[in-house]
DRENDO-1510 file (C-alpha; in Angstrom, 1 decimal, always signed):
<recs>
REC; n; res; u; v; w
REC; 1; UNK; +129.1; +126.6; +145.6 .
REC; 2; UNK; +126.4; +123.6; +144.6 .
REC; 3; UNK; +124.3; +126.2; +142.9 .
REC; 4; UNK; +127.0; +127.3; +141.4 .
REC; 5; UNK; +128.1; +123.4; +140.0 .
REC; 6; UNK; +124.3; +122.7; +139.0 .
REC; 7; UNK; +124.4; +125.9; +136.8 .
REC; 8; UNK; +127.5; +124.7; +135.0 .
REC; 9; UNK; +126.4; +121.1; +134.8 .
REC; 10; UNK; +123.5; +122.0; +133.0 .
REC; 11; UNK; +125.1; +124.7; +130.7 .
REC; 12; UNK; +127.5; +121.3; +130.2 .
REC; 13; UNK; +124.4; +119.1; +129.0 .
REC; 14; UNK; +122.5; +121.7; +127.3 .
REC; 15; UNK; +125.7; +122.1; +125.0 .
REC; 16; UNK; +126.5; +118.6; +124.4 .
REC; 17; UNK; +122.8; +118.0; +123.0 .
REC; 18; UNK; +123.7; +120.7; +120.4 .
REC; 19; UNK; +126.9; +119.5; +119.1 .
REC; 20; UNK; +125.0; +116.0; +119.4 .
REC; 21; UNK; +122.2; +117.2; +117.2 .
REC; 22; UNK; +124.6; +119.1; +115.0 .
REC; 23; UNK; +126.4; +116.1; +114.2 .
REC; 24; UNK; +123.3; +114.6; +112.6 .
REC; 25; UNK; +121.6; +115.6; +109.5 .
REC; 26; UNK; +118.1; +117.9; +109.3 .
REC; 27; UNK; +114.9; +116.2; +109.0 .
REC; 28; UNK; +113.0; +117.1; +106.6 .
REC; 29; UNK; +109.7; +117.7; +107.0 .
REC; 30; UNK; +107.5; +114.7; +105.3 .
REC; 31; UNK; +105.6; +116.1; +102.1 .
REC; 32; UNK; +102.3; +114.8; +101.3 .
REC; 33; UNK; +101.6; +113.4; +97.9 .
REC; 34; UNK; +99.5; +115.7; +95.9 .
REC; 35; UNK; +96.8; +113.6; +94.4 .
REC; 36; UNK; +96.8; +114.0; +90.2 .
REC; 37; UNK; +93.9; +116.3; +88.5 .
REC; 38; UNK; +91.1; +113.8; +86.9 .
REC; 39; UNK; +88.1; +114.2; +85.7 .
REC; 40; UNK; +85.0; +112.9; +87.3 .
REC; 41; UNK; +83.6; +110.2; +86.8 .
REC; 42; UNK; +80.1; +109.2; +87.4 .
REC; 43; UNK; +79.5; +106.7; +90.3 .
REC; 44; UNK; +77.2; +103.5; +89.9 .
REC; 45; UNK; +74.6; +103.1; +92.1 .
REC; 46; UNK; +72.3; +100.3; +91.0 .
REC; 47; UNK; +72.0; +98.5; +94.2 .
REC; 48; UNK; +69.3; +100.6; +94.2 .
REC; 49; UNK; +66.9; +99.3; +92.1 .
REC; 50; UNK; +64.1; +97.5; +93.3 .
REC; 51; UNK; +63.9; +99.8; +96.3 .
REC; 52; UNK; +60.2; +99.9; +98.2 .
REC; 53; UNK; +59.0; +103.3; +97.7 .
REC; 54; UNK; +60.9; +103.8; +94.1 .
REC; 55; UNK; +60.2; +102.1; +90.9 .
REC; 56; UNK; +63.4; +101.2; +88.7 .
REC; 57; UNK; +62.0; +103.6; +85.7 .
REC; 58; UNK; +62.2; +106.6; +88.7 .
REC; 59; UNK; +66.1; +105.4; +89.8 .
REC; 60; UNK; +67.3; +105.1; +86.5 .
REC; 61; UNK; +65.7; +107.9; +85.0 .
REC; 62; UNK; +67.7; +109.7; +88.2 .
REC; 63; UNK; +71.2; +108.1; +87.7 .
REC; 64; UNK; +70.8; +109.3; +83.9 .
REC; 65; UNK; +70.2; +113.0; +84.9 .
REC; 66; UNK; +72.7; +113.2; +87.7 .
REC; 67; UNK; +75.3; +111.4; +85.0 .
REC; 68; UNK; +74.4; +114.5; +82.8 .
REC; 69; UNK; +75.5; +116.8; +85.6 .
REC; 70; UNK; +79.4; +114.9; +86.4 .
REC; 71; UNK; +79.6; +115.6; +82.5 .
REC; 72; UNK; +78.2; +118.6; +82.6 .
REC; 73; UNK; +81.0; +119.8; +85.4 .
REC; 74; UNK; +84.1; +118.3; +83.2 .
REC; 75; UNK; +83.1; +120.3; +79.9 .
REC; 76; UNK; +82.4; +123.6; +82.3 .
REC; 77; UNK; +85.9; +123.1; +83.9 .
REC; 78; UNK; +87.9; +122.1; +80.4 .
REC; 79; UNK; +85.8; +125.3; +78.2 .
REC; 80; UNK; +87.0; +127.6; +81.5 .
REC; 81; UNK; +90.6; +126.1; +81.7 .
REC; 82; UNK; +90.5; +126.9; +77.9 .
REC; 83; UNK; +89.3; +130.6; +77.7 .
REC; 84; UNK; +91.8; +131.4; +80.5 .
REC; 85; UNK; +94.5; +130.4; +79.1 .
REC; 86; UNK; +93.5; +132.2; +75.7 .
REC; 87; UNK; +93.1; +135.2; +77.7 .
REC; 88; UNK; +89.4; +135.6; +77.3 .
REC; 89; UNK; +88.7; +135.8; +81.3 .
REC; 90; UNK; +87.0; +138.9; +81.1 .
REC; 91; UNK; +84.7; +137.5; +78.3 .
REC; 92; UNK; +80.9; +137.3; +79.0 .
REC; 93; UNK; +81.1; +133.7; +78.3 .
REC; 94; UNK; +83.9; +133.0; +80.7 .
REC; 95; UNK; +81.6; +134.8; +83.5 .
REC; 96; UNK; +78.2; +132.8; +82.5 .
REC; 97; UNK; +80.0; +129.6; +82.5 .
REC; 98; UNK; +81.8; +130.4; +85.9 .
REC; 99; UNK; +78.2; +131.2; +87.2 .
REC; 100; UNK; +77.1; +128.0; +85.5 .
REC; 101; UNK; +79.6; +125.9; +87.5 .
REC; 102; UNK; +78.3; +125.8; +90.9 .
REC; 103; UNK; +74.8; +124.6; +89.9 .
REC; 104; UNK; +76.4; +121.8; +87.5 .
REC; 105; UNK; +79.4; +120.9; +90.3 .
REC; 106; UNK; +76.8; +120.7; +93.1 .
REC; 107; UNK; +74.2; +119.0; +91.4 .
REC; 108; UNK; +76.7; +116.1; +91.1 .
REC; 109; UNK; +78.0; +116.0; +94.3 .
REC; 110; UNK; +74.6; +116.5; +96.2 .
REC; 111; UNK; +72.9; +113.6; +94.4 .
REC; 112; UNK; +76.0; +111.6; +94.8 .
REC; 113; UNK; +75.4; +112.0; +98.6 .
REC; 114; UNK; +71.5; +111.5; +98.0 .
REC; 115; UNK; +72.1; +108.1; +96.5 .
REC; 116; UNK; +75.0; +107.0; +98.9 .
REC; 117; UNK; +72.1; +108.0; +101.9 .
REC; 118; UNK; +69.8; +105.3; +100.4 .
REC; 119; UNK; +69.1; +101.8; +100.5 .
REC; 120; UNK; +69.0; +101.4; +104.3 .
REC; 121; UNK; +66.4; +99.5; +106.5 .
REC; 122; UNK; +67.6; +99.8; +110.3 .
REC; 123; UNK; +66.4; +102.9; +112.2 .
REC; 124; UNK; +69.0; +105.5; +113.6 .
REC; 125; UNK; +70.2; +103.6; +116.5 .
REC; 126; UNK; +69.7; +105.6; +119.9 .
REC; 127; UNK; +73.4; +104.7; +121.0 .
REC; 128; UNK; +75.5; +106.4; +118.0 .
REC; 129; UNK; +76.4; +109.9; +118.9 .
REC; 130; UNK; +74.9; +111.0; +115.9 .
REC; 131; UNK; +71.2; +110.5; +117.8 .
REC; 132; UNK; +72.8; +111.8; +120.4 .
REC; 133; UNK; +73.6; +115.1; +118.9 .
REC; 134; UNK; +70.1; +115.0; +117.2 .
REC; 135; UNK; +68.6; +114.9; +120.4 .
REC; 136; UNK; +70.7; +118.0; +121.9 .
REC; 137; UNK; +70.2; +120.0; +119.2 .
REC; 138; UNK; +66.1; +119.2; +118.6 .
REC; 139; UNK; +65.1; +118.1; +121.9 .
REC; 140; UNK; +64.5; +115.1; +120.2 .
REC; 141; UNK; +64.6; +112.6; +117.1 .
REC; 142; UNK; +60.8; +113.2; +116.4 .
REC; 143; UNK; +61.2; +117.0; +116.9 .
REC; 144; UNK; +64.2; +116.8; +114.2 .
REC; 145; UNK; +62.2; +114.6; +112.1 .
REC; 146; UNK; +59.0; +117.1; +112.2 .
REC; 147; UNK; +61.6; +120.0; +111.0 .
REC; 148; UNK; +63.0; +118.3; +108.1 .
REC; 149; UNK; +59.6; +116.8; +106.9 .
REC; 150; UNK; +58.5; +120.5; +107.2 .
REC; 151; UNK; +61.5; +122.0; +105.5 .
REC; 152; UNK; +61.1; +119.5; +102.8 .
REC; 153; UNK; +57.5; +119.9; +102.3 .
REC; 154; UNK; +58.4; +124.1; +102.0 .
REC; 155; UNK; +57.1; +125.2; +98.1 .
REC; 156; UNK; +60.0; +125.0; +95.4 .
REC; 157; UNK; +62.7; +123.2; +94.2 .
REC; 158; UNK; +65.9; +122.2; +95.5 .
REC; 159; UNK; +67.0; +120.0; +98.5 .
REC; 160; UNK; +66.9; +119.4; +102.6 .
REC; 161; UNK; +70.1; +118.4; +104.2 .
REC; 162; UNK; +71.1; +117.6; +107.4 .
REC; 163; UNK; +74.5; +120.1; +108.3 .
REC; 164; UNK; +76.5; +119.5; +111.0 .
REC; 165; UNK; +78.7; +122.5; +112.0 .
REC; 166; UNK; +82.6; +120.9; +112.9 .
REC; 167; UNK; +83.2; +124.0; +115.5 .
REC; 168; UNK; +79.7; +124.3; +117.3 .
REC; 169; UNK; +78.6; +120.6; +116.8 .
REC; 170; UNK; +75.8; +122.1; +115.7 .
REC; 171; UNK; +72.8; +120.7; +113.5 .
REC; 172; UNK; +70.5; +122.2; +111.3 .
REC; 173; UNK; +68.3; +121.6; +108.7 .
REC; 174; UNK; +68.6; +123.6; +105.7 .
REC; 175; UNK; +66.2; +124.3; +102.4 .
REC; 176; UNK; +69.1; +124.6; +99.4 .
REC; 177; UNK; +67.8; +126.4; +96.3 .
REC; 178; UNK; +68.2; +124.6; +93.0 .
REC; 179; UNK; +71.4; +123.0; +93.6 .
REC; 180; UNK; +74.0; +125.7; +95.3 .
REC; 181; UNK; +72.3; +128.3; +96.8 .
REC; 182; UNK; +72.4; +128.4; +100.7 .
REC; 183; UNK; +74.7; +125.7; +102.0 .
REC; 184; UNK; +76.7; +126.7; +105.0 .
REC; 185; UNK; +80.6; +127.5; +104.4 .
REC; 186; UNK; +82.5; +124.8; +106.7 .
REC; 187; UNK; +79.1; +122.9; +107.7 .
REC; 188; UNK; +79.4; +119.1; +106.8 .
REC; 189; UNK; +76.5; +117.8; +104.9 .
REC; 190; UNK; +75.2; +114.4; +107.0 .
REC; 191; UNK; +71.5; +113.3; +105.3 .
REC; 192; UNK; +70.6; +114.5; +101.7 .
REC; 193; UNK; +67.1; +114.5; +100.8 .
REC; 194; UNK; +66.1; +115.4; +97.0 .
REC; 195; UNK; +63.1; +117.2; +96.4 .
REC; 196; UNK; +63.1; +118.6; +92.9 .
REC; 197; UNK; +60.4; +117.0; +91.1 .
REC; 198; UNK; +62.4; +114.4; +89.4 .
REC; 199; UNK; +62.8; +113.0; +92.7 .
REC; 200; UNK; +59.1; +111.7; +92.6 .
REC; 201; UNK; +57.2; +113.0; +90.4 .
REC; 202; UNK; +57.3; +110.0; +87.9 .
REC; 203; UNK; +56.1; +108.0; +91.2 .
REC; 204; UNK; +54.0; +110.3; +93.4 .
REC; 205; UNK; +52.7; +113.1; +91.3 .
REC; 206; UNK; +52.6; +116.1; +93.3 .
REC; 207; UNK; +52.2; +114.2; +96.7 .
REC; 208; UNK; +55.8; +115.2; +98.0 .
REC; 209; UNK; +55.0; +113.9; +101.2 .
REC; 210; UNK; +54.6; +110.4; +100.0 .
REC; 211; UNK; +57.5; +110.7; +98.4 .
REC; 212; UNK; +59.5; +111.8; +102.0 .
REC; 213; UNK; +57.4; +109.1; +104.0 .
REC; 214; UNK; +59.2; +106.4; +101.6 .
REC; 215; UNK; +62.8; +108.4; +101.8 .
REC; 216; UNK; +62.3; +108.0; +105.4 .
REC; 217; UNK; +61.6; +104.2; +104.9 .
REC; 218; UNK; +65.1; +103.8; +102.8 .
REC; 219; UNK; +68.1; +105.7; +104.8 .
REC; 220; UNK; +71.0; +104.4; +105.4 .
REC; 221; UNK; +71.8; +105.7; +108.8 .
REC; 222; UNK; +75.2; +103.7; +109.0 .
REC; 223; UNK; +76.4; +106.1; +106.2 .
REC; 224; UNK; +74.6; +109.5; +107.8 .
REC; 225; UNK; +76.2; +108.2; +111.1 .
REC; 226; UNK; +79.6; +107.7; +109.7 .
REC; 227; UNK; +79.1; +111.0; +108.2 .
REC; 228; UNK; +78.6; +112.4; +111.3 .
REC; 229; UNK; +81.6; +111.2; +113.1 .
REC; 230; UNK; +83.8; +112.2; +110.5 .
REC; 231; UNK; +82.8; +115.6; +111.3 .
REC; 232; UNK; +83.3; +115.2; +114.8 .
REC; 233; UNK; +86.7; +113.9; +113.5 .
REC; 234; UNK; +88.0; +117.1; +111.9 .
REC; 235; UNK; +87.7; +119.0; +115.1 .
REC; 236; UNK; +90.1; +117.1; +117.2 .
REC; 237; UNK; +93.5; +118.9; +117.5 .
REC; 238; UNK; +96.5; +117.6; +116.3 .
REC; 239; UNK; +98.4; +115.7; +118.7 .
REC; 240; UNK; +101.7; +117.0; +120.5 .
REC; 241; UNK; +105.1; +115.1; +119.7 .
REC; 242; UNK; +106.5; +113.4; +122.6 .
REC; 243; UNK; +109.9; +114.3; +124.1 .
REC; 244; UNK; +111.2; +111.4; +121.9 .
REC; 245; UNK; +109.9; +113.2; +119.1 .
REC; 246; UNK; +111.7; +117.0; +119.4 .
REC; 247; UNK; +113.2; +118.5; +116.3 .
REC; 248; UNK; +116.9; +118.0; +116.0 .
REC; 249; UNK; +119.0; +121.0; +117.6 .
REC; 250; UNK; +116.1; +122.2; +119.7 .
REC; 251; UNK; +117.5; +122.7; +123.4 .
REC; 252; UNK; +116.5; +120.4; +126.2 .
REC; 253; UNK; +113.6; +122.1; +128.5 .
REC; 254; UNK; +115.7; +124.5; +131.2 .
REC; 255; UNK; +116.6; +123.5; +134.3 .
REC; 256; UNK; +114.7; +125.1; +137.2 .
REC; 257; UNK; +117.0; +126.6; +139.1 .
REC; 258; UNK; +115.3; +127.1; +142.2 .
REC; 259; UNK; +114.9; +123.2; +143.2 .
REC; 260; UNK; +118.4; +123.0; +142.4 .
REC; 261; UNK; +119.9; +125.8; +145.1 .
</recs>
C-alpha cells in the first residue's frame, strides 16, 4: 500500500511540472550576432621602431610589404567574389587566383602575429604554464630553444612557429614554406619567427643567425603566453546547466523506486 501511494504521488508531481511548464512560453534559444563582412585592414605597429637588433629603415620597409599583402588579400577576395557570381568559376583565372589566396591571406596574418610577438624584454617566466608545457614537451626551455634556432637556421624561405595542438597539448616547432605551406589543421600558432630574407637581410646580410639571436632578444612572451592559454582555453568543455537551468517541459529526474518501497 505505501509503494503503491509513492508511485502515484510521483506520477502526481511529474504531471503538475508539465502543465506548469506548459503554461509558460518556449525559450528560445539565444542567437549569436553574426559579425558583418569587412575588409581588412592593415594593423599599425610602430611601437616598434627603435627596437635593439632592428634598424627603423628594416621595420618600416617590413610594415610596407606586409601592408601590400592585407591589400593584396581584399582585391584576391573582391576579383573571386566577382568571377563567381559572373559564372566564370571554372575559368583558369578564377583557379590561379584561388591558388593565389592562401599565400596572400597568410602572409598577412603570419606577419601580423610576427609583429604582435615583438617588442618584449622579460624572459619566459618559469611559472606560466606555457614554460611549463615547453618543458614537457622538450625536456626543457634550452632544448626547445636549440630546435627552433635549428629549424630557423634550415636553408630556404618561409617561417618557424611555435604550434600548440588544443587536443594533445602538444608543441612543435614547424618550418612553413613561403607563407602557407605546412601549418597544422587545428594547431594554434603561439611564437612567429620570420625568416624570409626581408626579415634581415637589409640588417644582417646572410647572417640569419644574428638576425634570430636579436629575435630572441625582442619577444614578447606575455603575448606568446596569452597565446598559449587561449589554446588551453578552447579545450575545456562546455559547462552543464544546473537543475535551475532545465528546459521548459522537460520531466523532473524519476523517482527511484526502490528507496521508496
Amino acid at each position: 500500500m505505501q509503494r503503491r501511494i509513492h508511485i502515484l504521488t510521483a506520477s502526481f508531481l511529474a504531471a503538475a511540472f508539465a502543465l506548469t511548464a506548459c503554461g509558460q512560453p518556449a525559450q528560445k534559444p539565444e542567437l549569436k550576432s553574426v559579425k558583418p563582412v569587412k575588409a581588412y585592414t592593415a594593423k599599425e605597429f610602430n611601437e616598434l621602431i627603435g627596437m635593439e637588433g632592428f634598424t627603423d629603415l628594416l621595420l618600416q620597409s617590413h610594415f610596407k610589404l606586409y601592408q601590400g599583402y592585407v591589400k593584396n588579400t581584399n582585391l584576391l577576395l573582391d576579383q573571386l567574389k566577382s568571377l563567381l557570381k559572373a559564372g566564370n568559376a571554372s575559368s583558369l583565372e578564377y583557379s590561379e587566383l584561388k591558388r593565389r589566396l592562401g599565400f596572400e591571406i597568410n602572409g598577412m596574418v603570419l606577419h601580423e602575429l610576427y609583429f604582435s610577438n615583438l617588442g618584449g624584454k622579460k624572459p619566459l617566466d618559469i611559472k606560466l604554464p606555457l614554460h611549463q608545457a615547453i618543458v614537457e614537451n622538450f625536456g626543457s626551455f634550452d632544448q626547445w630553444k636549440k630546435d627552433f634556432i635549428a629549424t630557423g637556421a634550415m636553408r630556404g624561405i618561409g617561417w618557424v612557429i611555435l604550434y600548440a595542438d588544443p587536443q594533445s597539448g602538444r608543441l612543435v616547432n614547424f618550418w612553413i614554406n613561403d607563407h602557407e605551406t605546412n601549418h597544422p589543421a587545428g594547431f594554434k600558432p603561439l611564437l612567429v619567427m620570420d625568416v624570409w630574407e626581408h626579415a634581415y637581410m637589409p640588417d644582417y646580410q646572410l647572417d640569419r643567425s644574428k638576425y634570430i639571436e636579436a629575435f630572441f632578444n625582442n619577444i614578447d612572451w606575455v603575448e606568446v603566453a596569452a597565446r598559449h592559454d587561449q589554446s588551453i582555453a578552447t579545450t575545456e568543455p562546455p559547462a552543464k546547466p544546473a537543475p535551475s537551468e532545465m528546459p521548459a517541459g522537460e520531466a523532473p529526474p524519476a523517482i527511484d523506486k526502490q528507496h521508496h518501497t
